[in-house]
BADREN-535829 format. One line per field, with one value per residue: residue number from 1; x negated, z negated, y of N, C-alpha, C in turn. Coordinates in nm, 2 decimals. Example, Ala and Ser with C-alpha at 12.3 -4.5 7.8 and 13.67 -1.06 7.14 Angstrom:
// BADREN-535829
num (1	2)
n_c1 (-1.32	-1.28)
n_c3 (-0.78	-0.71)
n_c2 (-0.57	-0.22)
ca_c1 (-1.23	-1.37)
ca_c3 (-0.78	-0.71)
ca_c2 (-0.45	-0.11)
c_c1 (-1.32	-1.29)
c_c3 (-0.78	-0.79)
c_c2 (-0.33	0.00)
***
This chain:
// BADREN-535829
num (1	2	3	4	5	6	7	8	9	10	11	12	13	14	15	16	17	18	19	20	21	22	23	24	25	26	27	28	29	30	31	32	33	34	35	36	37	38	39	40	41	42	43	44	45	46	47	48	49	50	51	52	53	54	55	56	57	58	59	60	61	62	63	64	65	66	67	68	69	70	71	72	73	74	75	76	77	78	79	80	81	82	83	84	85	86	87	88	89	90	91	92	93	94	95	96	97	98	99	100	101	102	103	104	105	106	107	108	109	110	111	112	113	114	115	116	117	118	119	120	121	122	123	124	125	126	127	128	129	130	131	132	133	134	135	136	137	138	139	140	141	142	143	144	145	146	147	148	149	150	151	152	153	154	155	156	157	158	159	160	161	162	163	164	165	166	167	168	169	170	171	172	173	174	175	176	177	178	179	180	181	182	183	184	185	186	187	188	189	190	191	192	193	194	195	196	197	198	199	200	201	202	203	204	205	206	207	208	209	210	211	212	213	214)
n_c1 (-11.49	-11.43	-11.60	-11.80	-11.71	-11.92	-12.04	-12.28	-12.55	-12.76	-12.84	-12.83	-12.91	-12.89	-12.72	-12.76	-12.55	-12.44	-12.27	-12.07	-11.98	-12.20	-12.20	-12.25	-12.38	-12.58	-12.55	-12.34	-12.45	-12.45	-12.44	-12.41	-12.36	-12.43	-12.47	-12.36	-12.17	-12.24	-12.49	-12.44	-12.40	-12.17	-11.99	-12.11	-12.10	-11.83	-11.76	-11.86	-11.71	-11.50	-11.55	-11.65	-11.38	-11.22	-11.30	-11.32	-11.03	-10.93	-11.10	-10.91	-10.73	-10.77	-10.76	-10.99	-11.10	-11.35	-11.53	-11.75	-11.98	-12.28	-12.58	-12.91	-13.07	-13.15	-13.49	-13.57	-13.57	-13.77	-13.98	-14.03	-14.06	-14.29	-14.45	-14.43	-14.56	-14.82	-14.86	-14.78	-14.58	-14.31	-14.04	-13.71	-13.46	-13.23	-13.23	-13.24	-13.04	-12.85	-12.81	-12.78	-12.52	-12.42	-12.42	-12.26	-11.99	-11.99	-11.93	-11.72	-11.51	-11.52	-11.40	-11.20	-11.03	-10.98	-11.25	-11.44	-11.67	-11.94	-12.28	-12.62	-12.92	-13.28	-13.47	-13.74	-13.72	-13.51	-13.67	-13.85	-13.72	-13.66	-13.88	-14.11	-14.27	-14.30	-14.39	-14.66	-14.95	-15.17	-15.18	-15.00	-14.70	-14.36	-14.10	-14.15	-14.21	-14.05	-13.85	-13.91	-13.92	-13.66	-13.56	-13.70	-13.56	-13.33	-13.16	-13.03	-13.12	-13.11	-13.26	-13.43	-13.28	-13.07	-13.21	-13.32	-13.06	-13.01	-13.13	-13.12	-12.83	-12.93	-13.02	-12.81	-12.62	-12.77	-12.80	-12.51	-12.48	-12.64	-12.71	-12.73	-12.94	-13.15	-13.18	-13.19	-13.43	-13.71	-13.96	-14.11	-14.28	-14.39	-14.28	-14.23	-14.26	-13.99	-13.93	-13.71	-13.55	-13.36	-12.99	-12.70	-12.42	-12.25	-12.09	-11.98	-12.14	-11.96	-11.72	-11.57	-11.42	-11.48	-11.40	-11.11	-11.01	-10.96)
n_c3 (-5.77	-5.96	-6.24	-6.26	-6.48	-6.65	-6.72	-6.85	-6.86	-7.02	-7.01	-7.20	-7.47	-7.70	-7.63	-7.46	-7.49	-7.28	-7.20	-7.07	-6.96	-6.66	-6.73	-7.00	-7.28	-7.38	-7.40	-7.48	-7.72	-7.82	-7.92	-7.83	-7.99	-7.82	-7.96	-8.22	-8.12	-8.11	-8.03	-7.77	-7.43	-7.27	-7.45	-7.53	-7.27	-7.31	-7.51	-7.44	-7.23	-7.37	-7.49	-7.31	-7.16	-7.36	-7.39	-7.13	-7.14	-7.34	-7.29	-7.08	-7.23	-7.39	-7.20	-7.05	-6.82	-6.69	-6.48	-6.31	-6.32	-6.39	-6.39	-6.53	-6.31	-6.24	-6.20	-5.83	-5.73	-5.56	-5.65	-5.92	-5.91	-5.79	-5.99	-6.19	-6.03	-6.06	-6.32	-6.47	-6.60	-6.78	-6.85	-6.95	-6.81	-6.92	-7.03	-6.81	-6.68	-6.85	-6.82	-6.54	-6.55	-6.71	-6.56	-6.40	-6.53	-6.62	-6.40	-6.27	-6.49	-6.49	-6.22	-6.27	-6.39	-6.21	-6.14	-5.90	-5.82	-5.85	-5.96	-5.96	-6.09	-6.08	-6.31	-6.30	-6.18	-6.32	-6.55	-6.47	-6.36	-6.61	-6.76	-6.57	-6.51	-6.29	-6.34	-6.59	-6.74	-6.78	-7.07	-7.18	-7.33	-7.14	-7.27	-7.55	-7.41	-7.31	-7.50	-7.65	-7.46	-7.45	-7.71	-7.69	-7.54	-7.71	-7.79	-7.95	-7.93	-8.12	-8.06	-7.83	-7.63	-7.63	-7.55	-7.30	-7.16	-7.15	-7.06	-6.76	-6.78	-6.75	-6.46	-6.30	-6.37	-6.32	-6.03	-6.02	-6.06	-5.99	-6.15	-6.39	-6.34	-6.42	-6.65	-6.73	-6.80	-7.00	-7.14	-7.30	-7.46	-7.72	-7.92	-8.18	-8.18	-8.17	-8.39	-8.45	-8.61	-8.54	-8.63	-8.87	-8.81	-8.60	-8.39	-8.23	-8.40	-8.56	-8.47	-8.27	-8.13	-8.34	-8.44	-8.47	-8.83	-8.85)
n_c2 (10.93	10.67	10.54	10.22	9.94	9.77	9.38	9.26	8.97	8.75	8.49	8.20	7.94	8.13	8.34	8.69	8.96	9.28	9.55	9.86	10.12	10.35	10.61	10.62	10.67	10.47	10.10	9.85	9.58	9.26	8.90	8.57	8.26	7.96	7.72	7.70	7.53	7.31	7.04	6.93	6.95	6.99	7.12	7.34	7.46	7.48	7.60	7.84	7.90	7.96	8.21	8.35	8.41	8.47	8.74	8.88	8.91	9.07	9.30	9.40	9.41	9.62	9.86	9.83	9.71	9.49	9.59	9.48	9.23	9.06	8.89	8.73	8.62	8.25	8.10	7.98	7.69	7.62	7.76	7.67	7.39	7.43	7.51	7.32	7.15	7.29	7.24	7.47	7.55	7.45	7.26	7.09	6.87	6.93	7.19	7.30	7.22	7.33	7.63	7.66	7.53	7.73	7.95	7.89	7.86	8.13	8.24	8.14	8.20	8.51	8.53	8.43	8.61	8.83	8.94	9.07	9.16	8.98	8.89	8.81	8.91	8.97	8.96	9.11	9.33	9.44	9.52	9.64	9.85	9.98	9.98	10.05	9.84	9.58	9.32	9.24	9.30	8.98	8.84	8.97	9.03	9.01	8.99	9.13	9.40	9.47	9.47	9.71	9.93	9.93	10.02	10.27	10.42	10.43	10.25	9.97	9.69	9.37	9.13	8.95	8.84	9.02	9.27	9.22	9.19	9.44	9.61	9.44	9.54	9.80	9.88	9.78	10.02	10.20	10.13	10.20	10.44	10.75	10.94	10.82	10.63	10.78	10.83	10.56	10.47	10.44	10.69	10.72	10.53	10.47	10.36	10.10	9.75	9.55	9.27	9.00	8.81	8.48	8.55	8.55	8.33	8.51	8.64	8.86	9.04	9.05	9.18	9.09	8.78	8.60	8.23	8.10	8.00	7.63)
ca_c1 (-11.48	-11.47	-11.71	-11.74	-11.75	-12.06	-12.09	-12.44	-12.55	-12.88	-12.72	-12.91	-12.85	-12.86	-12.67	-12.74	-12.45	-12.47	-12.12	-12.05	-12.01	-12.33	-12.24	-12.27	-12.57	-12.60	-12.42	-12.27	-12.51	-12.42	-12.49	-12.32	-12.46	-12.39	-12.54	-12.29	-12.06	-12.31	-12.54	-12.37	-12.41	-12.06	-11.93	-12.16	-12.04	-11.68	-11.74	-11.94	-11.62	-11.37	-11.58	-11.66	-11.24	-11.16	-11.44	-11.26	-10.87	-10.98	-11.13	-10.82	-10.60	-10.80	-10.75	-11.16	-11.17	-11.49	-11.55	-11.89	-12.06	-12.47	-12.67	-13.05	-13.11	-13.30	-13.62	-13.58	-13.59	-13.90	-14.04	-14.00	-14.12	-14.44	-14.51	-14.42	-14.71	-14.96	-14.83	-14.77	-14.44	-14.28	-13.90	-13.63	-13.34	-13.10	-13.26	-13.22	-12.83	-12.78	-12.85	-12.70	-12.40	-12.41	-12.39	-12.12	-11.89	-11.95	-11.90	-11.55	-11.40	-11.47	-11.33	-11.00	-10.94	-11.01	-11.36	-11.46	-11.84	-12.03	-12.39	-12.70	-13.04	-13.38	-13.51	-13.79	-13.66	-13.46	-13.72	-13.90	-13.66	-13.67	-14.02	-14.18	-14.34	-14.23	-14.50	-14.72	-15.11	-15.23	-15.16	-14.92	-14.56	-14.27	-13.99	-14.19	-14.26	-13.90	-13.79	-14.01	-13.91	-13.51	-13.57	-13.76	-13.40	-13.26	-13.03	-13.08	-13.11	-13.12	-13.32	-13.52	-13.27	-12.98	-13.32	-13.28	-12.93	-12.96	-13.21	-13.01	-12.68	-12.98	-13.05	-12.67	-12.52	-12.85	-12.76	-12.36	-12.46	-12.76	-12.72	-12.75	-13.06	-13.26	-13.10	-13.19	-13.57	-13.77	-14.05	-14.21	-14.29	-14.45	-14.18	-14.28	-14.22	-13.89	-13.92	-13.62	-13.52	-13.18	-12.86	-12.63	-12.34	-12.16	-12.09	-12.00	-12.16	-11.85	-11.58	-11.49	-11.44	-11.48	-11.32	-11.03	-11.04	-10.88)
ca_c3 (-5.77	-6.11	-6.24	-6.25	-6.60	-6.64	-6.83	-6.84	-6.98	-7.04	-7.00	-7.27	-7.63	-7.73	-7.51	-7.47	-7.39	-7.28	-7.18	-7.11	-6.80	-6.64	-6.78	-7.15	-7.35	-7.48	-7.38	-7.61	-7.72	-7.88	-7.90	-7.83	-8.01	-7.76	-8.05	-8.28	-8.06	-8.16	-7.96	-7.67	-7.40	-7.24	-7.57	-7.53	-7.19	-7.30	-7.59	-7.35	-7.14	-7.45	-7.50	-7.15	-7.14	-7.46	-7.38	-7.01	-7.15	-7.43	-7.22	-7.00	-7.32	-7.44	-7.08	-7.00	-6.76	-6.63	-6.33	-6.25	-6.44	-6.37	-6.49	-6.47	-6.20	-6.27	-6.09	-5.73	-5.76	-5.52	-5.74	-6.05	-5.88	-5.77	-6.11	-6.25	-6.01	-6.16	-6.48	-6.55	-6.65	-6.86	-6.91	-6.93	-6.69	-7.01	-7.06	-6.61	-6.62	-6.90	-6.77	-6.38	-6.60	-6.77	-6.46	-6.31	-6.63	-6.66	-6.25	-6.28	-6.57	-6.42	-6.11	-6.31	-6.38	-6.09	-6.08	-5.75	-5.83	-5.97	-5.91	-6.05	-6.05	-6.09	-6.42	-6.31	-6.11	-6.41	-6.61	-6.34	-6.36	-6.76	-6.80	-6.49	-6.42	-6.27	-6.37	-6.70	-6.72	-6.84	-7.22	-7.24	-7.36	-7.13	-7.39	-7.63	-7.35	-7.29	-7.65	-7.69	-7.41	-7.48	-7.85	-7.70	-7.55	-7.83	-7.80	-8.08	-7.96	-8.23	-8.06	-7.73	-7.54	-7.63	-7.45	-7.10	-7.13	-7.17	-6.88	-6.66	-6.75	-6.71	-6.38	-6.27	-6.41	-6.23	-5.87	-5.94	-6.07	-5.96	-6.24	-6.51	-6.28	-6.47	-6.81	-6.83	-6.79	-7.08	-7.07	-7.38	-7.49	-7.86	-8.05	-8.25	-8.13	-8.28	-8.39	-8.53	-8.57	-8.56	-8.74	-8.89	-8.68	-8.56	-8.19	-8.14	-8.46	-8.69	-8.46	-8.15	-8.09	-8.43	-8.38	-8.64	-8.94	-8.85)
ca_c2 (10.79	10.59	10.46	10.06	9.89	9.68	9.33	9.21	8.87	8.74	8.30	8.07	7.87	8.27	8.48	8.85	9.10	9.40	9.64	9.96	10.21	10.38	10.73	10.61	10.71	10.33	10.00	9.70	9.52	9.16	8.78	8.47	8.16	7.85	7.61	7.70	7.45	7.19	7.00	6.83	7.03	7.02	7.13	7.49	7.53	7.51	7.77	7.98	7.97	8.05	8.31	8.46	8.42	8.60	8.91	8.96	8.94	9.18	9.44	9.43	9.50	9.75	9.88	9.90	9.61	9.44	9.54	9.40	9.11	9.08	8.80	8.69	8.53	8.17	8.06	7.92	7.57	7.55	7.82	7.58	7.29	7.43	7.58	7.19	7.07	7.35	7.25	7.59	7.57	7.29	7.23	6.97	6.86	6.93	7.30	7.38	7.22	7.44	7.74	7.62	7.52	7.86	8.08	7.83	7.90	8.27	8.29	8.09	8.27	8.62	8.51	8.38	8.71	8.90	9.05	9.04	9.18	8.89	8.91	8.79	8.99	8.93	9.01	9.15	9.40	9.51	9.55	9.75	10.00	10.08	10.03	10.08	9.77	9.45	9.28	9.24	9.17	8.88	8.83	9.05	8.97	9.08	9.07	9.29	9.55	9.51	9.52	9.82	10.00	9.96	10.06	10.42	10.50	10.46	10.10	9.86	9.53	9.25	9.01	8.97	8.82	9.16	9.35	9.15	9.21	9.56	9.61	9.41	9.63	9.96	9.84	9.80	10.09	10.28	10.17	10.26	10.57	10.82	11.00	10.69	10.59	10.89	10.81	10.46	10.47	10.44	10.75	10.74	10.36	10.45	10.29	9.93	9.64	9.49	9.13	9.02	8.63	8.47	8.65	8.45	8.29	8.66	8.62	8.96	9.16	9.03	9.23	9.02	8.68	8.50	8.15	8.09	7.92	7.56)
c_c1 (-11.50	-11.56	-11.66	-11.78	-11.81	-12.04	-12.21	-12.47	-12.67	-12.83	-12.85	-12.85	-12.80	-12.82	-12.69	-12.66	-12.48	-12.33	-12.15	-12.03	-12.13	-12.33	-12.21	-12.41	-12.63	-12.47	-12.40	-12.36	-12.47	-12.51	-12.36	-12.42	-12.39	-12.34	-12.48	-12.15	-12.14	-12.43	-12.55	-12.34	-12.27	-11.97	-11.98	-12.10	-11.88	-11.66	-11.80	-11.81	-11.46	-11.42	-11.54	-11.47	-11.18	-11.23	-11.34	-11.12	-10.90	-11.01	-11.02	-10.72	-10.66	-10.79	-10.91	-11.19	-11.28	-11.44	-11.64	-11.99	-12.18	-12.53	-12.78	-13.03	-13.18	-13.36	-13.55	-13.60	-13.72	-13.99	-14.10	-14.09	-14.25	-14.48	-14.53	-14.55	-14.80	-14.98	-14.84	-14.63	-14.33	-14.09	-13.84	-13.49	-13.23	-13.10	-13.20	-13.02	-12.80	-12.77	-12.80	-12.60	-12.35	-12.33	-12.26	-11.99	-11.90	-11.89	-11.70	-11.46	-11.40	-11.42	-11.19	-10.96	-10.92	-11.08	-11.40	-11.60	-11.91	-12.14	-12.54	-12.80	-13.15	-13.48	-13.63	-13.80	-13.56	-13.57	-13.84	-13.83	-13.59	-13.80	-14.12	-14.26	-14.29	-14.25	-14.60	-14.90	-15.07	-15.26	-15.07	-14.74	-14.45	-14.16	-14.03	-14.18	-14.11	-13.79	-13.80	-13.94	-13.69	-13.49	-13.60	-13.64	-13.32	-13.14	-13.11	-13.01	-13.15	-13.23	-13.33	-13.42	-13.12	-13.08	-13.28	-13.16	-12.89	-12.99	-13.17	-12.89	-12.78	-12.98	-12.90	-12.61	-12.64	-12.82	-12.60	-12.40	-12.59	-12.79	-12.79	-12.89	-13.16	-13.21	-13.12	-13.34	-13.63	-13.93	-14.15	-14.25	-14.36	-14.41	-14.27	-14.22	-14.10	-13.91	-13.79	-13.55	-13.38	-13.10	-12.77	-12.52	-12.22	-12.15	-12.05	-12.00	-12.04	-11.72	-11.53	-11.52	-11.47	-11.35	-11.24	-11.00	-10.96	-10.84)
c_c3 (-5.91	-6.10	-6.27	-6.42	-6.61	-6.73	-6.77	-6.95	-6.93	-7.11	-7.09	-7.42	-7.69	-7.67	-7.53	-7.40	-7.40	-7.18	-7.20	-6.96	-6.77	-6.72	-6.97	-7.20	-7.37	-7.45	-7.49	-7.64	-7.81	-7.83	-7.93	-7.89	-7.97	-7.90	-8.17	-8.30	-8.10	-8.01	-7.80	-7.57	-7.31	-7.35	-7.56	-7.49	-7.22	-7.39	-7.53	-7.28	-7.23	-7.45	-7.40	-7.14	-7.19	-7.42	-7.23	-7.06	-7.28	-7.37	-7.16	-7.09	-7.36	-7.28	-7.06	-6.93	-6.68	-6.49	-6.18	-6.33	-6.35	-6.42	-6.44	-6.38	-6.27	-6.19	-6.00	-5.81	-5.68	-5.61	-5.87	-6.02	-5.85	-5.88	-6.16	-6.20	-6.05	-6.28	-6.58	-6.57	-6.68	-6.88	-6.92	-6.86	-6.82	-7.01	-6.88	-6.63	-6.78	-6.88	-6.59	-6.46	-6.64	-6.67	-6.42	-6.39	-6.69	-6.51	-6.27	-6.40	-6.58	-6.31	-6.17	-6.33	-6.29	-6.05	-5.94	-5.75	-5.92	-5.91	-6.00	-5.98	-6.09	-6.23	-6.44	-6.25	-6.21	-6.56	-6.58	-6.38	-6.51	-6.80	-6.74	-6.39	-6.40	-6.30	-6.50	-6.65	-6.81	-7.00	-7.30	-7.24	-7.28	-7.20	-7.49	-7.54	-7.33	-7.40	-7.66	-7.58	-7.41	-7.59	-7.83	-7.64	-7.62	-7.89	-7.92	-8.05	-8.05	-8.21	-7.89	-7.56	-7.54	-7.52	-7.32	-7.08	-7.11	-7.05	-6.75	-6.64	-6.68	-6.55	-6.25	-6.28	-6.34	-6.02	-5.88	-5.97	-6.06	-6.10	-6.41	-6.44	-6.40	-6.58	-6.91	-6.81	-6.88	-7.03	-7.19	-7.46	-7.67	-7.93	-8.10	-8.20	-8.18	-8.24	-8.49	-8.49	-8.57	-8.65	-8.76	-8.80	-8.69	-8.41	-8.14	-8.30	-8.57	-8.61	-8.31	-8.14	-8.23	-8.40	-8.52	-8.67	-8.88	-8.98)
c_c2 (10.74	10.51	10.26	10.01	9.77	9.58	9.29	9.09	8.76	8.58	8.26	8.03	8.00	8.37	8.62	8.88	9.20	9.46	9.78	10.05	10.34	10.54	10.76	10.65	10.54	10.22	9.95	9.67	9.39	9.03	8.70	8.36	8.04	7.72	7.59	7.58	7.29	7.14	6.92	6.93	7.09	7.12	7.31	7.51	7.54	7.63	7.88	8.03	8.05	8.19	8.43	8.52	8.50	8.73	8.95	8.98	9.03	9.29	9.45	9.51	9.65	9.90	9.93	9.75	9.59	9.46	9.48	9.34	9.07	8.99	8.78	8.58	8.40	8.17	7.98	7.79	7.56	7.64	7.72	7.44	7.28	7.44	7.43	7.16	7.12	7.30	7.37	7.62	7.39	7.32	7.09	6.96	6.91	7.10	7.40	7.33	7.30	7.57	7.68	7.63	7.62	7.97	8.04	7.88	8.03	8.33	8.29	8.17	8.46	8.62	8.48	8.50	8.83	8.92	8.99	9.07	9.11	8.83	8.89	8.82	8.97	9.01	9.13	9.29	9.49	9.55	9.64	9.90	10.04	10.11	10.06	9.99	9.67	9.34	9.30	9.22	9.05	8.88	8.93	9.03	9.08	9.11	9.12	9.39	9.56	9.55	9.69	9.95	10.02	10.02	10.19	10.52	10.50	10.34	10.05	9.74	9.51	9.16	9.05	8.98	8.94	9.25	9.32	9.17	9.35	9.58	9.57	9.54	9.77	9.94	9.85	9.91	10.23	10.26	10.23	10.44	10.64	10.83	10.92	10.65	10.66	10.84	10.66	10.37	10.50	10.54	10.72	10.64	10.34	10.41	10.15	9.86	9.59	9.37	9.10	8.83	8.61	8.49	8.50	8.40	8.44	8.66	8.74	9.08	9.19	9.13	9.17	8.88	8.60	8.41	8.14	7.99	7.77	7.53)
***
């Protein structure tokens, strides 16, 4: 049976991708910068959807089409709401419909072109199965342990949120394939931390997707 070709994408102002099929050593790894489109949030989601559009008719030509797109899950809304009443968790109605809007316009433009496996998964649960745990203590940073533990397989995310994108695709490309299950489990966590702040505007690493010059 073939295997299925994985995108993975970690929805915010900074998109992480992540590509590749489970019996790769190492997926894609890239960034999309929403914010690039400017500030108006219709304006992101419409370059999130040229994007998403050009990335699926591109794999097709190269003949390596997507055949299963993955994204984080967000928080339950009653989740969110309880946290609001602890006041342990602060956002804004512009920050939740961007991220709802996000998923809607990566849903709809893998549906335009066929995929039929489009599925969003719970972050923690993907980060379960590279680093072990699902869960952090108390003061401790999950996108470092995530960074940290993507970096000891040998990927090179850029930035925190390429990490969640990876882990997500580990995670995917672990249930289609046993074999990739073992392969994308971080065992030996000694690496450094990578901190690494925003690149300049490269939306896919200076070789896909730059918009042209008007």
């Amino acid at each position: 049976m073939a295997q299925p070709f994985i995108a993975a994408f970690d929805l915010a102002t900074a998109t992480g991708c992540a590509d590749g099929y489970p019996s790769q050593q190492a997926p894609r790894l890239w960034s999309w910068y929403l914010d690039d489109a400017g500030g108006f949030r219709p304006a992101r989601l419409a370059y999130l959807w040229r994007f998403c559009s050009t990335y699926f008719e591109q794999q097709r030509a190269l003949g390596q089409p997507v055949d299963e797109v993955v994204y984080e899950l967000p928080m339950n809304i009653g989740t969110i709401a309880n946290a609001m009443a602890r006041g342990s968790f602060v956002t804004s109605e512009e920050t939740l419909a961007t991220l709802r809007g996000s998923i809607g316009v990566l849903e709809a433009a893998a549906a335009n072109v066929g995929i039929q496996t489009i599925r969003g998964m719970d972050i923690k649960d993907a980060r379960k199965h590279v680093t072990g745990q699902r869960t952090f203590p108390k003061g401790v940073d999950a996108k470092a342990m995530t960074m940290r533990a993507v970096v000891a397989l040998g990927w090179r995310p850029e930035n925190n949120n390429e990490s969640d994108a990876a882990v997500l695709w580990a995670l995917a490309a672990g249930q289609a394939s046993p074999a990739a299950a073992a392969t994308t489990r971080a065992v030996h966590m000694d690496q450094p931390t990578v901190t690494i702040g925003r690149k300049p505007r490269d939306p896919h690493r200076g070789t896909l997707f730059e918009e042209k010059t008007k």
